[in-house]
N, CA, C and O atoms as a Maestro MAE file, in Angstrom:
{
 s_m_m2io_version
 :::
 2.0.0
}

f_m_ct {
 s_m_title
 :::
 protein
 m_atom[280] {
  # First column is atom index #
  i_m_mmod_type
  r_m_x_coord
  r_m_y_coord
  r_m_z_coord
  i_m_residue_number
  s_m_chain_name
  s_m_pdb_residue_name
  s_m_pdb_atom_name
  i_m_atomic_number
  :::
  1 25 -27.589 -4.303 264.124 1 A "UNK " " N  " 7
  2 3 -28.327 -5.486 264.502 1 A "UNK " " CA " 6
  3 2 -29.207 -5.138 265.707 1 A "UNK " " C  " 6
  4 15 -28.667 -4.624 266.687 1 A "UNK " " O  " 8
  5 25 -30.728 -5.419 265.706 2 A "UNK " " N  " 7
  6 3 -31.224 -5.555 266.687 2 A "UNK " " CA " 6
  7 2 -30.732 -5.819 267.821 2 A "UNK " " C  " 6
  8 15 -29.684 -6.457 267.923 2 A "UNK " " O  " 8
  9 25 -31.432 -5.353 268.900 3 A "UNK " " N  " 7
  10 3 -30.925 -5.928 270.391 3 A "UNK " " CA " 6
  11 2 -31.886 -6.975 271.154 3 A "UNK " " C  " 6
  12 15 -33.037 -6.673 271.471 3 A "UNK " " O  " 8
  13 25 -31.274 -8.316 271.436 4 A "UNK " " N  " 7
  14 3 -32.339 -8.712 271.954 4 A "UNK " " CA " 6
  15 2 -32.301 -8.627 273.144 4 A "UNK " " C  " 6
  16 15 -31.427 -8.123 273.849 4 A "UNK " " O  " 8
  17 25 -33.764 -9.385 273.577 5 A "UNK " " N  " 7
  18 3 -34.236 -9.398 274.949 5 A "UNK " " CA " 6
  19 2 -33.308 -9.327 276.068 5 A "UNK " " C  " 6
  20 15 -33.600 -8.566 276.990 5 A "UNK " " O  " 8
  21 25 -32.647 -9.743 276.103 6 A "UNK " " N  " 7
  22 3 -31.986 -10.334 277.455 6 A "UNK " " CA " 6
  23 2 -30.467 -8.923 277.273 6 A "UNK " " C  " 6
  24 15 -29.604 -8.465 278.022 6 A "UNK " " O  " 8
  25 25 -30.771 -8.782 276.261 7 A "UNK " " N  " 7
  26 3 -29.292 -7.951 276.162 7 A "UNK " " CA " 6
  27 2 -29.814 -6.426 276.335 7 A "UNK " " C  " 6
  28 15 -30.673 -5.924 275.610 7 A "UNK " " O  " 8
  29 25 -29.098 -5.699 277.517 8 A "UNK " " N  " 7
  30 3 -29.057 -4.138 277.480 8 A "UNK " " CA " 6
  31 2 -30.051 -3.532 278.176 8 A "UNK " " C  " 6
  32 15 -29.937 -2.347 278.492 8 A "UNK " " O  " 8
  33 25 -31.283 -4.354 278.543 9 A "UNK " " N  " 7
  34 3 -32.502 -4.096 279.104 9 A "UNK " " CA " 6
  35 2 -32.625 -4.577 280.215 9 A "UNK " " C  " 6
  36 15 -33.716 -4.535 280.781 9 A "UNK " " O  " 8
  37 25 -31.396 -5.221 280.861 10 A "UNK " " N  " 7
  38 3 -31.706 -6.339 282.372 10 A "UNK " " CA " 6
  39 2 -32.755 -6.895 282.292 10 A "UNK " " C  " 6
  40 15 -33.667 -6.755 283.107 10 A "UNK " " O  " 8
  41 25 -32.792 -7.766 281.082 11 A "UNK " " N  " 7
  42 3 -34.120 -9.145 281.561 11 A "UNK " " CA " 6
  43 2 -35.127 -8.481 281.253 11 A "UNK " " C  " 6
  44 15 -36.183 -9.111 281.189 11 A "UNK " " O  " 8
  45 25 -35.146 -7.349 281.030 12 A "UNK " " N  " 7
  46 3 -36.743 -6.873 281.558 12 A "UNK " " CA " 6
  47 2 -37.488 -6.828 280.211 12 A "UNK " " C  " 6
  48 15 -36.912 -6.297 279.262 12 A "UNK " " O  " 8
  49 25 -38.638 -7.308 280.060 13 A "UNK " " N  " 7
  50 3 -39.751 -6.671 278.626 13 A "UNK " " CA " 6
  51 2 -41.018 -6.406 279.406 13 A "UNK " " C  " 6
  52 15 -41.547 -6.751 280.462 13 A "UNK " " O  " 8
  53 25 -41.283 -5.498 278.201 14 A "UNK " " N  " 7
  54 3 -42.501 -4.659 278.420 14 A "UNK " " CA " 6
  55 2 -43.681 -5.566 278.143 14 A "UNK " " C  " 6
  56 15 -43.922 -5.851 276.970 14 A "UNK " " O  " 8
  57 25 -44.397 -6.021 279.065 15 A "UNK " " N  " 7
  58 3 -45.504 -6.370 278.633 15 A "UNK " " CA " 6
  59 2 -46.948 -5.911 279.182 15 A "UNK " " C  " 6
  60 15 -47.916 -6.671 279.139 15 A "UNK " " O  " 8
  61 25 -47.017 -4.465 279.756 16 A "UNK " " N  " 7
  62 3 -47.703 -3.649 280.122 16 A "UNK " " CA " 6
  63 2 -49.251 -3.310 278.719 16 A "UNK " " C  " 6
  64 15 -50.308 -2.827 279.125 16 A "UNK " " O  " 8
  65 25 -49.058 -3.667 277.178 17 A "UNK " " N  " 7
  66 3 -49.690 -3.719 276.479 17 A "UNK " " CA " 6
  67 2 -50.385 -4.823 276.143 17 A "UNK " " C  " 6
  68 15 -51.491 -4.819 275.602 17 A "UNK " " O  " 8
  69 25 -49.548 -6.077 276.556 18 A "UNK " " N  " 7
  70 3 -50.193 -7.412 276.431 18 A "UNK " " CA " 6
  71 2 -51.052 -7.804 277.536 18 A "UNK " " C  " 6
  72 15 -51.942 -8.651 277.458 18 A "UNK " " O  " 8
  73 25 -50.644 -6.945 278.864 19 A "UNK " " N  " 7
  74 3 -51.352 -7.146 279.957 19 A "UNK " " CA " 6
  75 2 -52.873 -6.379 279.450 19 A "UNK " " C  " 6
  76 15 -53.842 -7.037 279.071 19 A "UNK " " O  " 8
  77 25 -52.847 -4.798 279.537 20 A "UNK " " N  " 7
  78 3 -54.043 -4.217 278.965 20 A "UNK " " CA " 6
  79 2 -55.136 -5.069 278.633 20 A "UNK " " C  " 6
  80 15 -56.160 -5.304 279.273 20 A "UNK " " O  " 8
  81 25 -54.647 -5.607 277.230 21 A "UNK " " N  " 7
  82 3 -55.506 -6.091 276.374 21 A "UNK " " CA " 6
  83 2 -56.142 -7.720 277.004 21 A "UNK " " C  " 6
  84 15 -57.186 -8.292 276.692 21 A "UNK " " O  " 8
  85 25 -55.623 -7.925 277.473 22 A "UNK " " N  " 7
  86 3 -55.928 -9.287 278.760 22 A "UNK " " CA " 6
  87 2 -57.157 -8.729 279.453 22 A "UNK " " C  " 6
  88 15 -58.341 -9.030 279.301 22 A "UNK " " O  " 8
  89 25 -56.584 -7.841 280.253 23 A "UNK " " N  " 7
  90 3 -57.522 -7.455 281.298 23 A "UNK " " CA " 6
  91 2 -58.662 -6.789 280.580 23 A "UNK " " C  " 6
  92 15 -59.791 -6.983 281.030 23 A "UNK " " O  " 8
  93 25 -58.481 -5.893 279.331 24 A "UNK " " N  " 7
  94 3 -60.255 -5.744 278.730 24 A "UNK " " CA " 6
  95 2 -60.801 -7.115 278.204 24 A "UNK " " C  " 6
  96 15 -61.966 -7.311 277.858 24 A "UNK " " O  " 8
  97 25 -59.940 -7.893 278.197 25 A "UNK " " N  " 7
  98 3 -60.974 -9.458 277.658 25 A "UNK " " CA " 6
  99 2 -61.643 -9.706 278.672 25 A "UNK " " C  " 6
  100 15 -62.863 -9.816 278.552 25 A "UNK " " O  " 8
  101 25 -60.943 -9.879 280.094 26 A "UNK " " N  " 7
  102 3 -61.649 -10.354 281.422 26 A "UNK " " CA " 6
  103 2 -62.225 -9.623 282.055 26 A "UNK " " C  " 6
  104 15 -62.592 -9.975 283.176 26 A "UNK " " O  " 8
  105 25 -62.547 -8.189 281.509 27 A "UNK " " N  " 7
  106 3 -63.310 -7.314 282.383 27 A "UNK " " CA " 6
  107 2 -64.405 -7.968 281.341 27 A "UNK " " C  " 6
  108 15 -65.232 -8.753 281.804 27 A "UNK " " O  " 8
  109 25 -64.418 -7.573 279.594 28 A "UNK " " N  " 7
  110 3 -66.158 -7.846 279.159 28 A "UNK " " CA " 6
  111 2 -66.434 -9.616 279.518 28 A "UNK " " C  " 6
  112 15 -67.638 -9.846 279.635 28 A "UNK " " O  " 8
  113 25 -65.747 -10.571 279.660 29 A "UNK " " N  " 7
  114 3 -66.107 -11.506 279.933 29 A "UNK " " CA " 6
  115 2 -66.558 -11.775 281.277 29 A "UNK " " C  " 6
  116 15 -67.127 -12.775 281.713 29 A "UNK " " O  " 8
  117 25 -66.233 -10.794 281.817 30 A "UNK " " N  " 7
  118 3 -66.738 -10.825 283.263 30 A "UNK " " CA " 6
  119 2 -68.242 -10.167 283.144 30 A "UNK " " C  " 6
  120 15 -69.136 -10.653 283.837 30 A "UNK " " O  " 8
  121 25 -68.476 -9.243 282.410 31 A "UNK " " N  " 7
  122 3 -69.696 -8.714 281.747 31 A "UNK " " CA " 6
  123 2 -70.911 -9.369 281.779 31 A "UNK " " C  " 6
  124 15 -71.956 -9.416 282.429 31 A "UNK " " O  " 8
  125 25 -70.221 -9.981 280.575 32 A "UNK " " N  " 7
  126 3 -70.762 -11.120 279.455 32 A "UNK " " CA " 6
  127 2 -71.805 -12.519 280.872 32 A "UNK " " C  " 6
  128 15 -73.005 -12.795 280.855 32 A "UNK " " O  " 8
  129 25 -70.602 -13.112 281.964 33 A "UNK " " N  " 7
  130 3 -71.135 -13.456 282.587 33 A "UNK " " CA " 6
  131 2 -72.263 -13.036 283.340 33 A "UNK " " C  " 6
  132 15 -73.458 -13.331 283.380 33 A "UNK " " O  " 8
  133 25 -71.516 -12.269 283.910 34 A "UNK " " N  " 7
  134 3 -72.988 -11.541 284.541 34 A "UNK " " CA " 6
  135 2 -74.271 -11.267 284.174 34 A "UNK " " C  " 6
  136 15 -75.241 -11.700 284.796 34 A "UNK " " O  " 8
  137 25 -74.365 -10.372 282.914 35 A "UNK " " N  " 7
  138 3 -75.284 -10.231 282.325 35 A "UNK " " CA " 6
  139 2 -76.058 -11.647 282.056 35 A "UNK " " C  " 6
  140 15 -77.282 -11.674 281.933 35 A "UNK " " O  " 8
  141 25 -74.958 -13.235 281.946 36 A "UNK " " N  " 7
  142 3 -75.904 -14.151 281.138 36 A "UNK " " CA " 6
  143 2 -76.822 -14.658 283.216 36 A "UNK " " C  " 6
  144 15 -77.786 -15.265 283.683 36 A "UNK " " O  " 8
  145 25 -76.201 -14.244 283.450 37 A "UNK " " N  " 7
  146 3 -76.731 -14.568 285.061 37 A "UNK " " CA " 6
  147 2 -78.140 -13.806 285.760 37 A "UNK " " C  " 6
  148 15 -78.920 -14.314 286.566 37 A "UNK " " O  " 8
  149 25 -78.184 -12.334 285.129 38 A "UNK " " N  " 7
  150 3 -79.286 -11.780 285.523 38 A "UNK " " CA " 6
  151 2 -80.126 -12.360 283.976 38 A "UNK " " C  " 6
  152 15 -80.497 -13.516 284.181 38 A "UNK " " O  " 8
  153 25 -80.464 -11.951 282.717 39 A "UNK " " N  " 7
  154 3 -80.721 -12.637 282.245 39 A "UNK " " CA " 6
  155 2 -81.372 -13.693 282.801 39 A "UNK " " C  " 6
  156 15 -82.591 -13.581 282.935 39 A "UNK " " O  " 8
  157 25 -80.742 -14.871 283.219 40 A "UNK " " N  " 7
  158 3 -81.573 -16.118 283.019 40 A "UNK " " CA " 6
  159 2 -82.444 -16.301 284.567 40 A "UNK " " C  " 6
  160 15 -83.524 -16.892 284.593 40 A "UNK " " O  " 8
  161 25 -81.867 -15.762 285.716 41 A "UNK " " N  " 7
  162 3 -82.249 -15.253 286.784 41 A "UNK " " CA " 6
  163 2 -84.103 -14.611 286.377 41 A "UNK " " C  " 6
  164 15 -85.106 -14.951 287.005 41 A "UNK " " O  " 8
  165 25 -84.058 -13.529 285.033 42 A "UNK " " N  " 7
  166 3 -85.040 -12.771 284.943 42 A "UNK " " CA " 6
  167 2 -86.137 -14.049 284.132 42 A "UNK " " C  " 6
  168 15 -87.299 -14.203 284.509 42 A "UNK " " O  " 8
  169 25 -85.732 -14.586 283.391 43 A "UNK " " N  " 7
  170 3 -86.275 -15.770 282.762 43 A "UNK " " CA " 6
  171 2 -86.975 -16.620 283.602 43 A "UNK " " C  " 6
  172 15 -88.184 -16.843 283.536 43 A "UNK " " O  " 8
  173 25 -86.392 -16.969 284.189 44 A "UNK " " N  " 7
  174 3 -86.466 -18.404 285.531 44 A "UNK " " CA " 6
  175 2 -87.646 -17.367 286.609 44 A "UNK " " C  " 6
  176 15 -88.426 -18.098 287.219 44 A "UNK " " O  " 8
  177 25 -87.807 -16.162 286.832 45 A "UNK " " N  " 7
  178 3 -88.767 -15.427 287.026 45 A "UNK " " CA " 6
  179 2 -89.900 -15.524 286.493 45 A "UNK " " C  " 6
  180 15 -90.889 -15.712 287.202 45 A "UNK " " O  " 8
  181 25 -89.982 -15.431 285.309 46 A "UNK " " N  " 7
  182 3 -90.652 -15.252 283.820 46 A "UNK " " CA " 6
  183 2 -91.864 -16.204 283.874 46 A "UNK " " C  " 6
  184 15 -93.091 -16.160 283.969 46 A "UNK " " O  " 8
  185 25 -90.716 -17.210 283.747 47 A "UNK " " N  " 7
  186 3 -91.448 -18.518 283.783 47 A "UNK " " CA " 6
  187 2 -92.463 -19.277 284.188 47 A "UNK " " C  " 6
  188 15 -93.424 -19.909 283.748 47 A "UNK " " O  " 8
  189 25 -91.532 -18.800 285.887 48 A "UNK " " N  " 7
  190 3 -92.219 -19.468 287.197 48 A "UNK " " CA " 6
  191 2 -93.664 -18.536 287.134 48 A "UNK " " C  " 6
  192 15 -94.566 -19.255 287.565 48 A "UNK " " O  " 8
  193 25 -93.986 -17.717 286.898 49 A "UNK " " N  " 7
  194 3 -95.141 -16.738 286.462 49 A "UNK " " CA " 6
  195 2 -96.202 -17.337 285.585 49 A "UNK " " C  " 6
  196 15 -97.303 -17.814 285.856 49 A "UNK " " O  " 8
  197 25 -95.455 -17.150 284.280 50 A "UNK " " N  " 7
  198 3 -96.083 -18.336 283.518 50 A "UNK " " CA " 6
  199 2 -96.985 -19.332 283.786 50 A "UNK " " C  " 6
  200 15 -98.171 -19.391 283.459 50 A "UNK " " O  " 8
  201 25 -95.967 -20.527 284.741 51 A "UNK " " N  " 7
  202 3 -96.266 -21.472 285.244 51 A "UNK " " CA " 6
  203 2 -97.872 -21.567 286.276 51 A "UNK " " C  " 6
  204 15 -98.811 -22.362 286.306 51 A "UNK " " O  " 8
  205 25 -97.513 -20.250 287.048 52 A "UNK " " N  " 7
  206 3 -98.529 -20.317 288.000 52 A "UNK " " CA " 6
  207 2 -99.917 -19.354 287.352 52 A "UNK " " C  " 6
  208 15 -100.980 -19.523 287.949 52 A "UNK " " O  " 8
  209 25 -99.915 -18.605 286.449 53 A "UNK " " N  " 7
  210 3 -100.883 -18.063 285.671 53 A "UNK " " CA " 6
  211 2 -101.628 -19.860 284.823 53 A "UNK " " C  " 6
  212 15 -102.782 -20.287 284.841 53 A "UNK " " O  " 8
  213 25 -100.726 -20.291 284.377 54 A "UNK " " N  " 7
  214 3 -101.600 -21.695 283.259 54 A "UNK " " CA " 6
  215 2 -102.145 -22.527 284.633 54 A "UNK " " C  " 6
  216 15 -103.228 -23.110 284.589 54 A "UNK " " O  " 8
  217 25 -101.451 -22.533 285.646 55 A "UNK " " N  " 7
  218 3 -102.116 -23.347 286.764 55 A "UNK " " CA " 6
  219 2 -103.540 -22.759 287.551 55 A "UNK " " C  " 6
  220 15 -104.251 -23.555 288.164 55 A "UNK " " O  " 8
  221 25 -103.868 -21.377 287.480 56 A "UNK " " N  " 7
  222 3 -104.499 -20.726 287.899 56 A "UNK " " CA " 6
  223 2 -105.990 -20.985 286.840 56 A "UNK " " C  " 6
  224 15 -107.131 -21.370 287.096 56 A "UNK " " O  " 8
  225 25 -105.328 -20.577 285.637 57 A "UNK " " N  " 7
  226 3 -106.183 -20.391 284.422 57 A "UNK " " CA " 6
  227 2 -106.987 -21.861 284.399 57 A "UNK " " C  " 6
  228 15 -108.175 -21.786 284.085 57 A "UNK " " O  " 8
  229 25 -106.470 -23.148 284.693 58 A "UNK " " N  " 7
  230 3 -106.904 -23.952 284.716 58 A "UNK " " CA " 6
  231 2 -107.514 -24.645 285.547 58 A "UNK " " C  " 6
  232 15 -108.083 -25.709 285.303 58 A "UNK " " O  " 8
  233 25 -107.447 -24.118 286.550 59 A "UNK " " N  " 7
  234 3 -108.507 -24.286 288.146 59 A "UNK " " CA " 6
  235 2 -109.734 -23.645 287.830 59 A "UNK " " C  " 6
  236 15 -110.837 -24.065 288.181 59 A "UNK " " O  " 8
  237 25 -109.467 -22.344 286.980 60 A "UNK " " N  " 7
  238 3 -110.777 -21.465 286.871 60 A "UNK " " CA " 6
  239 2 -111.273 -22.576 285.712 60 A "UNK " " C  " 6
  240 15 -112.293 -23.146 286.100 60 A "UNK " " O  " 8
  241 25 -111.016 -22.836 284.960 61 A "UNK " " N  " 7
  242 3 -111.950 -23.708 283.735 61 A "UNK " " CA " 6
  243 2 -112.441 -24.855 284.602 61 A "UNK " " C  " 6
  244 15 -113.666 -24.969 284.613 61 A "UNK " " O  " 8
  245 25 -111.705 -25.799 285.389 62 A "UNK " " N  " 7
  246 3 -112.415 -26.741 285.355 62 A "UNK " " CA " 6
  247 2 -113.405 -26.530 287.115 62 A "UNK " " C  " 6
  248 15 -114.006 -27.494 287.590 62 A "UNK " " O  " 8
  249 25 -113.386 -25.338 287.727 63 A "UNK " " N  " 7
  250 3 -114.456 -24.960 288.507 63 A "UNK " " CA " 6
  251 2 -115.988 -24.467 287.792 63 A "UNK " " C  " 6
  252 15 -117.118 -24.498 288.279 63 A "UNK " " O  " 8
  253 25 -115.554 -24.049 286.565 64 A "UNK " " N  " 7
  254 3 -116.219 -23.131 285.540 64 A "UNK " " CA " 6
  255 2 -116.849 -24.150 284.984 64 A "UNK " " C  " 6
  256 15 -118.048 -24.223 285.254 64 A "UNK " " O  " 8
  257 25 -116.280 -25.185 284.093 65 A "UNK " " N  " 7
  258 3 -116.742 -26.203 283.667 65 A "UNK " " CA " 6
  259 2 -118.506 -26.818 284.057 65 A "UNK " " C  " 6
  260 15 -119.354 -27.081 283.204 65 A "UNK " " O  " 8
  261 25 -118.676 -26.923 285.537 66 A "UNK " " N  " 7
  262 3 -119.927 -28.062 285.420 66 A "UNK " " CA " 6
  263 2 -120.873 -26.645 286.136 66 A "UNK " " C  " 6
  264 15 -121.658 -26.926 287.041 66 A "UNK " " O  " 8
  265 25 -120.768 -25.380 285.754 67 A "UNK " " N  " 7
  266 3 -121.719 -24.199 286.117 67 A "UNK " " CA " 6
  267 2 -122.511 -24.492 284.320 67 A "UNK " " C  " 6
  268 15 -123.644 -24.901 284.066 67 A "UNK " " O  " 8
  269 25 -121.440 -24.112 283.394 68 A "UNK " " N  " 7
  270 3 -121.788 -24.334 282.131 68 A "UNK " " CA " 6
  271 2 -123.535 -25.494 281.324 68 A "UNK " " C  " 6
  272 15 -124.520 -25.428 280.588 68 A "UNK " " O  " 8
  273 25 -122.691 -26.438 282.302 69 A "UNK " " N  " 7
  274 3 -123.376 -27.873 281.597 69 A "UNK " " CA " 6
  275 2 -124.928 -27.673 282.070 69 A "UNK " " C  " 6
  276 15 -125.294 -27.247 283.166 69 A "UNK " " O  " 8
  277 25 -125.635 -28.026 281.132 70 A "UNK " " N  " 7
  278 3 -126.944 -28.081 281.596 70 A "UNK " " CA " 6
  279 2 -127.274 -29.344 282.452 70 A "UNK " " C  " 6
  280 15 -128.403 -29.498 282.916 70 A "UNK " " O  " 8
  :::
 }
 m_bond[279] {
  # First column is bond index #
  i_m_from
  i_m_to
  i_m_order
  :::
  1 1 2 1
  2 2 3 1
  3 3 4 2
  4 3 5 1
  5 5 6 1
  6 6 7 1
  7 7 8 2
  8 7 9 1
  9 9 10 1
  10 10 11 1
  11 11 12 2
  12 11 13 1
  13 13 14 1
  14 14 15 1
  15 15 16 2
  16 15 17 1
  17 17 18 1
  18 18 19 1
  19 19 20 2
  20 19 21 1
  21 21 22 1
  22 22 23 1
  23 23 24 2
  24 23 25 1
  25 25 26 1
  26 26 27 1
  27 27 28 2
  28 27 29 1
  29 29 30 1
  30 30 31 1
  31 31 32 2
  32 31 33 1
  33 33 34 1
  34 34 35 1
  35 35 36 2
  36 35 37 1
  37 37 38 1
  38 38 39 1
  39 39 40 2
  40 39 41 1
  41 41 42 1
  42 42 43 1
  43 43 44 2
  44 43 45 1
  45 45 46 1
  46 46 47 1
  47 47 48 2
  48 47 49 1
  49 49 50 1
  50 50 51 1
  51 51 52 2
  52 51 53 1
  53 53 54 1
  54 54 55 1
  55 55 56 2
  56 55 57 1
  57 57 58 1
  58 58 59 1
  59 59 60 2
  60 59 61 1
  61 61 62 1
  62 62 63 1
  63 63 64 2
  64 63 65 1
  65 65 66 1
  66 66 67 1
  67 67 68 2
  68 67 69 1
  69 69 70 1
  70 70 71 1
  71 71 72 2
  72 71 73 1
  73 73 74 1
  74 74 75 1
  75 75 76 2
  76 75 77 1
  77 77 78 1
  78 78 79 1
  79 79 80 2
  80 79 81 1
  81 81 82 1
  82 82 83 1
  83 83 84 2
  84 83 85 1
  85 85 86 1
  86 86 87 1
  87 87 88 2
  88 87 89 1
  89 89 90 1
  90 90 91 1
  91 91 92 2
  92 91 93 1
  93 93 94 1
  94 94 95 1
  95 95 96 2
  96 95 97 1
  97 97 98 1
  98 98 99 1
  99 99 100 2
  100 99 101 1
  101 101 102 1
  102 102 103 1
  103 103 104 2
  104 103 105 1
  105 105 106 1
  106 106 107 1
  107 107 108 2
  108 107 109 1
  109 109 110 1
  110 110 111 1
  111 111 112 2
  112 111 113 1
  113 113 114 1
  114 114 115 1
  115 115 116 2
  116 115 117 1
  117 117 118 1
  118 118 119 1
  119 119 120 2
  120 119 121 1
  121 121 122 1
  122 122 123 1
  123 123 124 2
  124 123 125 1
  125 125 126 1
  126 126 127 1
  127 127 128 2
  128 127 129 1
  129 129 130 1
  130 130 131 1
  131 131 132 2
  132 131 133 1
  133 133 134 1
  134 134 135 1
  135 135 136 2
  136 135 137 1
  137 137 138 1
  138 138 139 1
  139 139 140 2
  140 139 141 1
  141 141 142 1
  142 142 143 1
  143 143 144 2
  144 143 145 1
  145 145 146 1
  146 146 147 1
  147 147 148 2
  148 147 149 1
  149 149 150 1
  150 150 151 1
  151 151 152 2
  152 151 153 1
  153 153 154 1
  154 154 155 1
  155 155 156 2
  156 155 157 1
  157 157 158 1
  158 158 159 1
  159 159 160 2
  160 159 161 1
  161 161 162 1
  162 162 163 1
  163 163 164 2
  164 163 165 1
  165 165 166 1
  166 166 167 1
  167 167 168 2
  168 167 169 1
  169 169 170 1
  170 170 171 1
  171 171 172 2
  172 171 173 1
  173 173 174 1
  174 174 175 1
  175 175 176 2
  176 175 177 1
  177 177 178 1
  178 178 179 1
  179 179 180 2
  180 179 181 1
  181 181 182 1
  182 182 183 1
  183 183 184 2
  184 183 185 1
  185 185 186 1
  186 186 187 1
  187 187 188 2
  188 187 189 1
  189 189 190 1
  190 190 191 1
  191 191 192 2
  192 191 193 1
  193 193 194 1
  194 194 195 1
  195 195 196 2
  196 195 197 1
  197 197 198 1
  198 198 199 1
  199 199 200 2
  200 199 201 1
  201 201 202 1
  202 202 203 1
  203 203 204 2
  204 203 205 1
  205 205 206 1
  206 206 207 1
  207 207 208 2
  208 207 209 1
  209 209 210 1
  210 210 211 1
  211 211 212 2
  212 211 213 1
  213 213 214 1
  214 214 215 1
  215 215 216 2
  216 215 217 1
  217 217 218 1
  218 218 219 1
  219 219 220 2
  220 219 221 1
  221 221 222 1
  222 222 223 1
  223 223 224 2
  224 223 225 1
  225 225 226 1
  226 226 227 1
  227 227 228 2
  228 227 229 1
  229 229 230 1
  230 230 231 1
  231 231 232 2
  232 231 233 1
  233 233 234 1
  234 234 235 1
  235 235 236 2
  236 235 237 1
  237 237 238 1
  238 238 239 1
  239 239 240 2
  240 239 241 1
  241 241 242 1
  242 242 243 1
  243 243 244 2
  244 243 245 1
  245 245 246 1
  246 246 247 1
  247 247 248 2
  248 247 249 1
  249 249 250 1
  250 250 251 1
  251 251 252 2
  252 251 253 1
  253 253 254 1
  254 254 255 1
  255 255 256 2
  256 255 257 1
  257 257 258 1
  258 258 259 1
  259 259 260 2
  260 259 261 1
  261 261 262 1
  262 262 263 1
  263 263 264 2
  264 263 265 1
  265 265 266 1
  266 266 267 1
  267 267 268 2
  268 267 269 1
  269 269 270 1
  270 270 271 1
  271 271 272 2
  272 271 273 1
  273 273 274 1
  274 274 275 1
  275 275 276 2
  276 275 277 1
  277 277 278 1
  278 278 279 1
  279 279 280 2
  :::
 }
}
């Protein structure tokens, strides 16, 4: 017959494999975060660029605008 837990081992179980596999979940999820942090960090960069290029682009048209008109 099997031996269980509590019998022959003083209390003790191994959970040195269940730990492992824990800690590679929370190392790539720790990753995972990060990465979604620079990511959107680089975006929110991106953007704000964007933003000030269409604001730019559109100062030049409507300065541009009444040179045009006869």
């Amino acid at each position: 017959m099997a031996a269980l837990p509590g019998e022959g081992g003083a209390g003790r179980i191994d959970l040195s494999g269940s730990l492992a596999g824990l800690a590679l979940k929370f190392e790539t999820t720790l990753l995972g975060i990060l990465a979604s942090m620079v990511a959107g960090l680089l975006l929110a960069l991106v953007e704000k660029g964007e933003q000030e290029l269409a604001a730019e682009c559109a100062l030049l048209a409507a300065v541009a605008e009444p040179a045009d008109a006869p």
